[in-house]
Backbone as a ProteinNet text record, in pm:
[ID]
protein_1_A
[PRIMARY]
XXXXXXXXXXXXXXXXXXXXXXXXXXXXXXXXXXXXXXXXXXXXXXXXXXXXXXXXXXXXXXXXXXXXXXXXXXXXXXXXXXXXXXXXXXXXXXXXXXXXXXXXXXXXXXXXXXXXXXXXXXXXXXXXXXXXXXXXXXXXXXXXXXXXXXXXXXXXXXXXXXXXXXXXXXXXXXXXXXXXXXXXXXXXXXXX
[TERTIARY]
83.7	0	88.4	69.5	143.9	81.8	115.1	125.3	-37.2	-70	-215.9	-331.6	-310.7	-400.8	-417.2	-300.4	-305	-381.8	-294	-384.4	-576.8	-613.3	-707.3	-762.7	-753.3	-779.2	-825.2	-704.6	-724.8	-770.4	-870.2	-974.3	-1061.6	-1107.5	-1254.8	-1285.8	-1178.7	-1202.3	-1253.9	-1167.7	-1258.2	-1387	-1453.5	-1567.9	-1642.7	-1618	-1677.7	-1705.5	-1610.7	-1617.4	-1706.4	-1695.5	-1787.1	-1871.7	-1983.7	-2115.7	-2154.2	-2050.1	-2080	-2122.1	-2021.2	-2077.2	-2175.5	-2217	-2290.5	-2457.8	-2503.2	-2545.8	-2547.4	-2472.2	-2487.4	-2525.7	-2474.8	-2529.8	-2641.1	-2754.9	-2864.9	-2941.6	-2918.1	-2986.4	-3016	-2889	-2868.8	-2950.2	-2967.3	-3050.6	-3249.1	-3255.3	-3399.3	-3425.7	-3300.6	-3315.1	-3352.2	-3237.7	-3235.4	-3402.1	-3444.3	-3548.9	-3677.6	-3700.9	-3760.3	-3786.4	-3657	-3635.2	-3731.6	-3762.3	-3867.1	-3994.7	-4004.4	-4193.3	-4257.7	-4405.2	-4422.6	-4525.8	-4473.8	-4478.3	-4653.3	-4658	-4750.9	-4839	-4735.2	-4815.5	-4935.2	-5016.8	-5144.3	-5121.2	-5137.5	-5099.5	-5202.5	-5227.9	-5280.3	-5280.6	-5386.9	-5502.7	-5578	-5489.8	-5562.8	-5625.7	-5566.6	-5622.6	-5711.8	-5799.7	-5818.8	-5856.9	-5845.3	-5780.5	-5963.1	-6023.8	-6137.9	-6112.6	-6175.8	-6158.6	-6254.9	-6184	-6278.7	-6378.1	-6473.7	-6567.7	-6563.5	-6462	-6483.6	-6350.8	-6341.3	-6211.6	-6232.2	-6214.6	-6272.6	-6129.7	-6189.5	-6134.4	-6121.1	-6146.7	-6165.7	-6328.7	-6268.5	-6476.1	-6521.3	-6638	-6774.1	-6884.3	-6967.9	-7099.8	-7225.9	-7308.9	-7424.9	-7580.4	-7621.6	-7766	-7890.7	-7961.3	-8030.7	-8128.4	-8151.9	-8208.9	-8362.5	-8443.2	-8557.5	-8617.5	-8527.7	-8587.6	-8487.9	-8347.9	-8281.4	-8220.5	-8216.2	-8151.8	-8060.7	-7943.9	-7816.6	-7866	-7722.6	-7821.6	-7711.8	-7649.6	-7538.4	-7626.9	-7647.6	-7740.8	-7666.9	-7551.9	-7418.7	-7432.3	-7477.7	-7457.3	-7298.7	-7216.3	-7067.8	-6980.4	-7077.7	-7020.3	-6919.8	-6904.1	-6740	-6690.1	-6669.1	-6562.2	-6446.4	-6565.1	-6545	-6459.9	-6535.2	-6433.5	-6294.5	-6324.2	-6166.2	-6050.8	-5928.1	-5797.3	-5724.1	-5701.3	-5612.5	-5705.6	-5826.1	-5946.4	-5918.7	-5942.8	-5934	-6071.6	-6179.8	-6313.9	-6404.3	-6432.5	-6460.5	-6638.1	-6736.3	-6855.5	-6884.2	-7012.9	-7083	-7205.2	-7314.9	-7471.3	-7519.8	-7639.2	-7766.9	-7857.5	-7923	-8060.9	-8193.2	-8240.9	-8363.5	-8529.7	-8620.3	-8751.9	-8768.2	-8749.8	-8789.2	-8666.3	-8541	-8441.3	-8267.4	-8179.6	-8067.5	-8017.9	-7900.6	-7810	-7642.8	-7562.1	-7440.9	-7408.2	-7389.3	-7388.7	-7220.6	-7121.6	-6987.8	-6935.1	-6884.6	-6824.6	-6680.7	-6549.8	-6448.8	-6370.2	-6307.8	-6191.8	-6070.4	-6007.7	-5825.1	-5803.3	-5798.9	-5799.7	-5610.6	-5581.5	-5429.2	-5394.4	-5426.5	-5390.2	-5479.1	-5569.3	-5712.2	-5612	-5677.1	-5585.7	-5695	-5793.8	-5928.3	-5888.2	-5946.7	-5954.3	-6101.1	-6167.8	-6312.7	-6432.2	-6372.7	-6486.9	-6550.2	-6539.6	-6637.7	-6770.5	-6755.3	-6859.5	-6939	-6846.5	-6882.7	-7000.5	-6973.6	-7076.5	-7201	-7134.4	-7254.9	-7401.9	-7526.6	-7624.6	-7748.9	-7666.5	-7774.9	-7659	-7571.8	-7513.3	-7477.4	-7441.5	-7386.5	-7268.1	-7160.4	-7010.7	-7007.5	-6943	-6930.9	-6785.5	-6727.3	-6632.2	-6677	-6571.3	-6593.9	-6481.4	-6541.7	-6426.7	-6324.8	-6223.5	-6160	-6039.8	-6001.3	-5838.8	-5808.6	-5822.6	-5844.1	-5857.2	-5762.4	-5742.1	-5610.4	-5517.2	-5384.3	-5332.8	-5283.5	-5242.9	-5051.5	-5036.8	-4943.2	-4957.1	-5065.7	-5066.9	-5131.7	-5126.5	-5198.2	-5315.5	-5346.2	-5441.8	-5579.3	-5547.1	-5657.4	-5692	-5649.5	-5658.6	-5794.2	-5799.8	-5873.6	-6003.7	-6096.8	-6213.7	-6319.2	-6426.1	-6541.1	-6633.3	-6764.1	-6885.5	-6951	-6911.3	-6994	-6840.5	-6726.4	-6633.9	-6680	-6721	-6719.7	-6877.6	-6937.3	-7039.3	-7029.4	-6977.3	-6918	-6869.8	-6763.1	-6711.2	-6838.4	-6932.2	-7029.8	-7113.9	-7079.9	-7163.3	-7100.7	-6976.4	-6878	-6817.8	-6822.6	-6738.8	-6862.3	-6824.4	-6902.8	-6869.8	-6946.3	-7021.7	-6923.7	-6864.5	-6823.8	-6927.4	-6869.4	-7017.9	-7041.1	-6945.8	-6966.5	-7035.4	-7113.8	-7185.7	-7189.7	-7212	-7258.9	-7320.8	-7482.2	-7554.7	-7555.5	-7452.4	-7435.4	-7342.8	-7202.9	-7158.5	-7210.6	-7273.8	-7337.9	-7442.6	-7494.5	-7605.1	-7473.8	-7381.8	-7282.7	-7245	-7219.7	-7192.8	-7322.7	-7428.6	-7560	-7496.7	-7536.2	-7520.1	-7616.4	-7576.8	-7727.4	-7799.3	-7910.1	-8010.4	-7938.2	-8008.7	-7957.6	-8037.3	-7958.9	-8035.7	-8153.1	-8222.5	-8348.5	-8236.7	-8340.8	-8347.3	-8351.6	-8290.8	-8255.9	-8279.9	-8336.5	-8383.5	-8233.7	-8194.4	-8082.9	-8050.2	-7910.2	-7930	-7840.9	-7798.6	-7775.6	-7624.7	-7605	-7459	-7453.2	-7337.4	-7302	-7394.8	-7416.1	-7511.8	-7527.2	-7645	-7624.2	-7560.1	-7533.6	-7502.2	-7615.4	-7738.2	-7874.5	-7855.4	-7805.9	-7839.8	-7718.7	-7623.2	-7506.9	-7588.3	-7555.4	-7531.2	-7441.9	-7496.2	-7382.3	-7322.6
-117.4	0	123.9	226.1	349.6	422.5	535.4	662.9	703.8	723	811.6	668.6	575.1	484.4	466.2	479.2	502.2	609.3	734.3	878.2	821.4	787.3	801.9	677.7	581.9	528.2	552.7	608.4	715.5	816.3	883.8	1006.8	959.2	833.4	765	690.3	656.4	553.4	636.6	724.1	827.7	896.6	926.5	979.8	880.2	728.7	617.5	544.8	579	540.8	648.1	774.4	868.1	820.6	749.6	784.2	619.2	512.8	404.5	441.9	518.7	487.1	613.2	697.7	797.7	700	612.5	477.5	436.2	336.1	278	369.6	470.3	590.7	554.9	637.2	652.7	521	416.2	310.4	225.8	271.4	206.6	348.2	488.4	558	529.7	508.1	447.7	313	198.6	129.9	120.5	223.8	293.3	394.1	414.3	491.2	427.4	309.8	230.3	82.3	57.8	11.2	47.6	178.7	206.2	240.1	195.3	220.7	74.4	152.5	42.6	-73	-237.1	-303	-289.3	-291.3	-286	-417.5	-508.8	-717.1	-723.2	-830.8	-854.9	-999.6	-1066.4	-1190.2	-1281.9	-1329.6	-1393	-1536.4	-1644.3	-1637.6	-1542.6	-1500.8	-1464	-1386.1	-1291.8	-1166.8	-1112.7	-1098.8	-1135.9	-979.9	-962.5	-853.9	-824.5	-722.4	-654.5	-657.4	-747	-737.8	-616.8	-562.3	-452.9	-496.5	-435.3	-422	-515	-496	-557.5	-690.1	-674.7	-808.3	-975	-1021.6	-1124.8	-1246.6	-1340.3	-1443.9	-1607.8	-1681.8	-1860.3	-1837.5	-1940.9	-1983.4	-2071.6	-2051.9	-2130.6	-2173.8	-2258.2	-2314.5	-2232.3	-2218.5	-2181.6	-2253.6	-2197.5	-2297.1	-2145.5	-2228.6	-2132.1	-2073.4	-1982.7	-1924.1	-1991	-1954.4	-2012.9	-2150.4	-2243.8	-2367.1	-2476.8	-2405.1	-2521.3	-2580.8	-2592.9	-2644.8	-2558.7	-2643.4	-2581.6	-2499.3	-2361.8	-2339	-2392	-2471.8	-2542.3	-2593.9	-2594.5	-2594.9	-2717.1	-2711.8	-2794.4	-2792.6	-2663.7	-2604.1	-2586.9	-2577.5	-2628.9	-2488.8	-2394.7	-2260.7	-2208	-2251.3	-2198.8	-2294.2	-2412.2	-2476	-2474.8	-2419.6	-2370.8	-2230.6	-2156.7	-2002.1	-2026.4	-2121	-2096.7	-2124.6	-2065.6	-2039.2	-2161.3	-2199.9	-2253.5	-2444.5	-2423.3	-2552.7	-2658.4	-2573.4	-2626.7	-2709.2	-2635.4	-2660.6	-2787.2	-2880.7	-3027	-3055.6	-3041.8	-3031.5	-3140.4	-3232.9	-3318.3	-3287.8	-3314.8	-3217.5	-3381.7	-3366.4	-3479.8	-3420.9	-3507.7	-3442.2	-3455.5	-3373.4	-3421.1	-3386.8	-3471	-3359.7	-3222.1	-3163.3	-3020.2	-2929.6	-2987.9	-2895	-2971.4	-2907.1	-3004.6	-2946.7	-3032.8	-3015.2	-3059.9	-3074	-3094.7	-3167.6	-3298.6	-3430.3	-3410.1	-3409.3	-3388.6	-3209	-3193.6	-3049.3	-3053	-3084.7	-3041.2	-2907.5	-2859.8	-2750.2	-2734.3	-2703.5	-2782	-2588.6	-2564.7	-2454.9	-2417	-2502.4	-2530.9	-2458.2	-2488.8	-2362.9	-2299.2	-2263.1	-2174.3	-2050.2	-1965.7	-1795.6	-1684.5	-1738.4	-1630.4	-1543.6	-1577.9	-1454.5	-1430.3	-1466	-1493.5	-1495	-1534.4	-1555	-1673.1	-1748.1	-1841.2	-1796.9	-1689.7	-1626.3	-1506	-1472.9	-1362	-1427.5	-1597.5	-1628.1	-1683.7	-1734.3	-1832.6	-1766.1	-1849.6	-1762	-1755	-1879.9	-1867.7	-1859.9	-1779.2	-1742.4	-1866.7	-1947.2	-2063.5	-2083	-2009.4	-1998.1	-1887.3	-1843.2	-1717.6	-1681.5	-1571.2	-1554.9	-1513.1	-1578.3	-1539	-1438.1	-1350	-1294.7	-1339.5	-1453.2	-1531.1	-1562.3	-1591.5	-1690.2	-1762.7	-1858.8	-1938	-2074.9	-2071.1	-2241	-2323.3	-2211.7	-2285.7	-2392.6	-2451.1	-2581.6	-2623	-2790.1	-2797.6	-2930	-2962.3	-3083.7	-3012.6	-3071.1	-2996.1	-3060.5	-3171.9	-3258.5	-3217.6	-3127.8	-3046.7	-2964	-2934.2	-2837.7	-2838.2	-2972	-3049.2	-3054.3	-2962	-2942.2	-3015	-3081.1	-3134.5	-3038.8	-3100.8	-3009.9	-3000.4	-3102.8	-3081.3	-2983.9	-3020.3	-2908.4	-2722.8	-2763.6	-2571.5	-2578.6	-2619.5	-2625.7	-2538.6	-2627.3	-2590.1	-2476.1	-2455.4	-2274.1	-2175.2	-2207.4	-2136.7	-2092.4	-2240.4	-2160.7	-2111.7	-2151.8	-2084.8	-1956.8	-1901.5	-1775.4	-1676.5	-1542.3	-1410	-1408.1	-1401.2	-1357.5	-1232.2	-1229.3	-1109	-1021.6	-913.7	-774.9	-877.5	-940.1	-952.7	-1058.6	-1091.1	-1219.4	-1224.4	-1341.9	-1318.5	-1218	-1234.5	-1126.1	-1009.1	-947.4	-823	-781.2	-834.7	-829.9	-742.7	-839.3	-817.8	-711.3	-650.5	-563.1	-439	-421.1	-310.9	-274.3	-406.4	-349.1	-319.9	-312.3	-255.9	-121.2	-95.5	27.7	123.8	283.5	340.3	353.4	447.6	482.5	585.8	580	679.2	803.8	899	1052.9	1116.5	1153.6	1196	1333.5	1296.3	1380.2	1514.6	1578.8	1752.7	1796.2	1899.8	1964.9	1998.5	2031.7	2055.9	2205.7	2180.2	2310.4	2405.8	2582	2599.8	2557	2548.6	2480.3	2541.1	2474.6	2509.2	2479.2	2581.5	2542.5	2417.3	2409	2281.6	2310	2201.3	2236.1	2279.7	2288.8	2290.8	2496.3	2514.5	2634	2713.6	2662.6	2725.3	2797	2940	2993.3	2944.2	2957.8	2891.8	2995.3
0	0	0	-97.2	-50.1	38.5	48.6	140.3	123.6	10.5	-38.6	20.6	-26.4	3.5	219.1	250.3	363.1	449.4	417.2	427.6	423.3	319.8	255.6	358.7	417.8	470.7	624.9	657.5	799.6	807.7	672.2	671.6	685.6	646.2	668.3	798.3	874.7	980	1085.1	1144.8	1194.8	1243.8	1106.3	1098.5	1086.9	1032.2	1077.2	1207.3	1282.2	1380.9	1505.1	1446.4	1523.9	1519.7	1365.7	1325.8	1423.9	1443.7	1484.4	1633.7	1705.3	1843.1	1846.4	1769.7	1784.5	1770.2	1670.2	1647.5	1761.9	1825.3	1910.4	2064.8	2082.6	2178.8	2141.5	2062.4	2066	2076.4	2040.9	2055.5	2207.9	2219.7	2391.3	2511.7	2462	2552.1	2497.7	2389.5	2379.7	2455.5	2460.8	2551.4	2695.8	2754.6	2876	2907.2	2831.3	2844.9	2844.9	2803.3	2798.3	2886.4	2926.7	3027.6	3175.6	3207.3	3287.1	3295.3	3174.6	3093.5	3165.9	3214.4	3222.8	3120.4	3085.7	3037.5	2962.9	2845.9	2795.3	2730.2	2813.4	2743.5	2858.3	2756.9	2781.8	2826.8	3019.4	3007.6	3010.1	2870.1	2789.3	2874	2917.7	2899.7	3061.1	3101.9	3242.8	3231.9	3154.9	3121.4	2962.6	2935	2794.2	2738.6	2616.4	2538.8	2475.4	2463.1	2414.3	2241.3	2173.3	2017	1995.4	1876.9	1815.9	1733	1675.9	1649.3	1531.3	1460.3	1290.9	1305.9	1397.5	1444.4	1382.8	1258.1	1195.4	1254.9	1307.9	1376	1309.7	1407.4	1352.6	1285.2	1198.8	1119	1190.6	1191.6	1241.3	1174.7	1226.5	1142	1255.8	1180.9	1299.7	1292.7	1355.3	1374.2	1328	1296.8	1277.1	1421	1440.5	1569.6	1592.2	1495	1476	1504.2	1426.1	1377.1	1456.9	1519.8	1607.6	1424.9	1358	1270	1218.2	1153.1	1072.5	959.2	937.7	834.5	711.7	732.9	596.4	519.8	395.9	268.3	191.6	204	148.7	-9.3	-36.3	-208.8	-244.5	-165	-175	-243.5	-230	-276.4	-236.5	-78.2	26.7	-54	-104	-106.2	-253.2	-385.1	-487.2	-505.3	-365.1	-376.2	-303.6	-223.7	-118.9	-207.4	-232.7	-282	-250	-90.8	-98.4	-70.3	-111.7	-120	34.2	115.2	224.9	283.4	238.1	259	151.2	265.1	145.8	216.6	124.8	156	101.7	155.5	48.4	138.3	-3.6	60.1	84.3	140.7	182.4	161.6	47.1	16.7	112.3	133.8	236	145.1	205.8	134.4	183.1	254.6	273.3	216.4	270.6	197.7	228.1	148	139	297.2	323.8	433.8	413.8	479.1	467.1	553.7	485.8	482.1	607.2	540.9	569.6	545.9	674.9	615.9	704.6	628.5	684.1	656	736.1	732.8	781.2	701.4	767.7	759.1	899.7	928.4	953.7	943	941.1	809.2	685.3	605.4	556.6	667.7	602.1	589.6	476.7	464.5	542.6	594.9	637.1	552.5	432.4	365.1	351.6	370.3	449.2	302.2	189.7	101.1	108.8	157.6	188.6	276.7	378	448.2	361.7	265.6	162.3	80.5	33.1	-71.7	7.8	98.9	193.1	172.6	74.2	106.8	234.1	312.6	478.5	550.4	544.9	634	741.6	685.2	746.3	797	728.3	748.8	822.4	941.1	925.9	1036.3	1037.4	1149.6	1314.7	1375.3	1512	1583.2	1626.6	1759.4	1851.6	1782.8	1844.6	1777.4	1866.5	1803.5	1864.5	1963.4	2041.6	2063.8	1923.1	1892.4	1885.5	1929.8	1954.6	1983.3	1907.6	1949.2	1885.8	1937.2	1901	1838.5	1803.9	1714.8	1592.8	1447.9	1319.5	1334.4	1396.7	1370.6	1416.7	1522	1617.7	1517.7	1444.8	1386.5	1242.4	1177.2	1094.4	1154.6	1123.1	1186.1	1122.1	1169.4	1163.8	1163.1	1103.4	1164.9	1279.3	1360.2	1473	1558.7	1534.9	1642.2	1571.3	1456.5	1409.4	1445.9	1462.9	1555.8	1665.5	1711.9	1878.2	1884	1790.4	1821.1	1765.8	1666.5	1707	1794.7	1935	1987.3	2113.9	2107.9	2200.4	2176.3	2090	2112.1	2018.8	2030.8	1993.2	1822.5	1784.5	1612.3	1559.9	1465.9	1407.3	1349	1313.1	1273.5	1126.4	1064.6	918.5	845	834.6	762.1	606.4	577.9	388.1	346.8	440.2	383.6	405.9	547.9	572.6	484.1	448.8	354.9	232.7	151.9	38.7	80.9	158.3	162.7	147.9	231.1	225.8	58.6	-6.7	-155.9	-219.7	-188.3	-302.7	-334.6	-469.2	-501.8	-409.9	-400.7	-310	-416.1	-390.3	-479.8	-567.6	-693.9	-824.7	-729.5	-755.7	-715.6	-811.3	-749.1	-816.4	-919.7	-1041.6	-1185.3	-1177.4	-1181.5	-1187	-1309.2	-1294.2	-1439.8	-1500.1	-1631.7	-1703.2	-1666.7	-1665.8	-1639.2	-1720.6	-1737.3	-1842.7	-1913.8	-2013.6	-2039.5	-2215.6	-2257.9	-2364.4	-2470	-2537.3	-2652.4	-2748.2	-2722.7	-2873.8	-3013.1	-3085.7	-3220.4	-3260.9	-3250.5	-3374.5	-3311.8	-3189	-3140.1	-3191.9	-3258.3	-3317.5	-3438.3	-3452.8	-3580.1	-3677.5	-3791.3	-3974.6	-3985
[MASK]
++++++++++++++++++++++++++++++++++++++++++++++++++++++++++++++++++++++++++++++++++++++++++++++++++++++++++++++++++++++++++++++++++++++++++++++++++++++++++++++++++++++++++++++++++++++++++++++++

């Protein structure tokens, strides 16, 4: 190495080395400063955390309020939209109306991206206010209809259903007809 490469070496180390511990200063007083805040964790399950309003969680099956019966139709529409085809329906025909014979969900790679509750048209699928299914086997995880049953009727309803859904996208009403009003002339109103 000559002389210049040297020089030139010992102009940069320097001001590098300022900007490092100037870096490491500030990082270590946000530490220090923080260090006496007090702790902002939620200890989970003792303590349980207020979901908001639009908080979309684990899926569920529901019953219908009325009639004590399911309202799964097993028209197989969740299972056609879901992406990653997690959802495996087979219907049972009945005389009054169909039902769903088998309904699994391998919630293990569900994406909740929640169109399956989007198409549902009795609101059969829908999300819950929860997350509350942790586990450490996948197998727990491979849901039946009678366990999504169960979390229906164990945990709180999200605001969002199929049909609330779909009522939010109607177009509104066209606005009532206003007389014309004045603007640029017509061609027939042009002078030749």
């Amino acid at each position: 190495m000559g002389p210049s490469v040297d020089r030139q070496l010992g102009q940069s180390f320097w001001p590098d080395l300022g900007n490092l511990v100037s870096a490491v200063g500030r990082a270590m007083w946000i530490t220090l400063i923080n260090l006496f805040r007090k702790p902002v964790t939620v200890h989970y399950p003792e303590v349980k955390r207020v979901y908001p309003d639009r908080f979309r969680g684990i899926l569920a099956l529901t019953y219908d309020k009325e009639t004590g019966e399911e309202n799964c139709i097993g028209c197989r529409l969740c299972e056609y939209i879901c992406p990653p085809q997690v959802i495996k329906v087979e219907m049972l025909k009945a005389e009054k109306r169909n039902f769903a014979k088998t309904f699994t969900l391998e919630l293990y790679a569900c994406e909740f991206c929640e169109l399956c509750v989007q198409v549902c048209p009795t609101d059969a699928i829908i999300m819950m206010k929860s997350f509350d299914l942790a586990t450490s086997d996948r197998r727990e995880l491979l849901m039946d209809k009678d366990r999504l049953h169960n979390i229906g009727l164990d945990f709180e309803p999200s605001w969002a259903t199929g049909n609330g859904l779909r009522d939010m996208q109607t177009p509104p009403k066209a606005p009532a007809a206003h007389a014309p009003e004045a603007g640029p002339a017509k061609a027939e109103d042009k002078p030749e």
